[in-house]
C-alpha positions in Angstrom: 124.5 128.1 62.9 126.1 124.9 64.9 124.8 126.9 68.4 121.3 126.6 66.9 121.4 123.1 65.9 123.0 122.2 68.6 120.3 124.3 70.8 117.6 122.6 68.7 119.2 118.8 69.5 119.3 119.8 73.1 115.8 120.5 73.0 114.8 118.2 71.2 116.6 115.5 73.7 114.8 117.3 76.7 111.5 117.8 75.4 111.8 113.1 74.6 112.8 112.5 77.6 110.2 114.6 79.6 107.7 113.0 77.7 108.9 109.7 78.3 108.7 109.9 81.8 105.6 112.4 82.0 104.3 112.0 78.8 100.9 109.5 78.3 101.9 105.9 79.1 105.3 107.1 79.5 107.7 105.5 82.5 105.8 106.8 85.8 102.6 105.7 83.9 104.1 102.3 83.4 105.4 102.0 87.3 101.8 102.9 88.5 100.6 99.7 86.2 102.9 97.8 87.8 102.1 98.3 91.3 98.2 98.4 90.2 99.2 95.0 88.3 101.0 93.3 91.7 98.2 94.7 93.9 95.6 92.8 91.8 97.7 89.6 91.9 98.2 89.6 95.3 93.9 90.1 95.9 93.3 87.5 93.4 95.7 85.3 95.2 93.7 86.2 98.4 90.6 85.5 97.0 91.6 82.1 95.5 92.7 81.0 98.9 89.6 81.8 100.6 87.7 80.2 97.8 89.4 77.0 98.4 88.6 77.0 102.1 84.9 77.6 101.3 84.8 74.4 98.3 86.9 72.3 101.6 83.8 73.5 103.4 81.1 72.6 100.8 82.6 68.9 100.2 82.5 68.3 104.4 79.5 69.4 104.1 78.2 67.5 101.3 79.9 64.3 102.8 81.1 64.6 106.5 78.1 63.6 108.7 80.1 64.7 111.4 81.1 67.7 110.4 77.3 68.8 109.7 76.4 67.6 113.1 79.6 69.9 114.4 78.0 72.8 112.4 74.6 72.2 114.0 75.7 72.2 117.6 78.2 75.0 117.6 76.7 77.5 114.9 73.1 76.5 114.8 72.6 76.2 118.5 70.7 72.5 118.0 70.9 69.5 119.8 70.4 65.6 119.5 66.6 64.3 120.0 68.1 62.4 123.2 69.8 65.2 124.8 68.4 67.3 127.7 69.3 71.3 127.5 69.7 73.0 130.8 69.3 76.9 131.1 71.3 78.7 133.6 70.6 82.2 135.0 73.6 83.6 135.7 73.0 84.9 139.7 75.2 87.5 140.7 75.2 87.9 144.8 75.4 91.1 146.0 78.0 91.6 148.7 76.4 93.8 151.0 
């Protein structure tokens, strides 16, 4: 009679503590949160960081006359009313 009980108890351990590390939202299901959890904080943190570049960015833009005029030159391609533009073939000489 105490083997069986103390069978039953046995099993009865092993069967809670295979399903509190296998079982649904058991321990392996709770380590995969976390890292899903950190991976999300550290995209978030990304993405806050590039957000507060771009809202640097839009107050320049809204307020930095020289900043606009940097943007127009070197992304646009424009230039002043005063300036002259001069076009350059590139030449290459053959060496024969």
């Amino acid at each position: 009679m105490e083997k069986s009980l103390y069978f039953a108890l046995l099993s009865t351990i092993i069967i809670l503590i295979f399903l509190i590390f296998y079982g649904k939202n058991g321990f392996i299901d709770l380590n995969r949160l976390r890292l899903q959890e950190q991976a999300i904080i550290s995209e978030n943190e990304a993405i806050d960081e590039a957000n507060k570049v771009l809202e640097r960015r839009v107050a320049r833009l809204k307020g930095d006359i020289s900043y606009i005029e940097h943007i127009a030159r070197h992304e646009l391609g424009m230039v002043a009313k005063d300036e002259l533009v001069f076009r350059l073939k590139d030449i290459k000489k053959d060496t024969k």
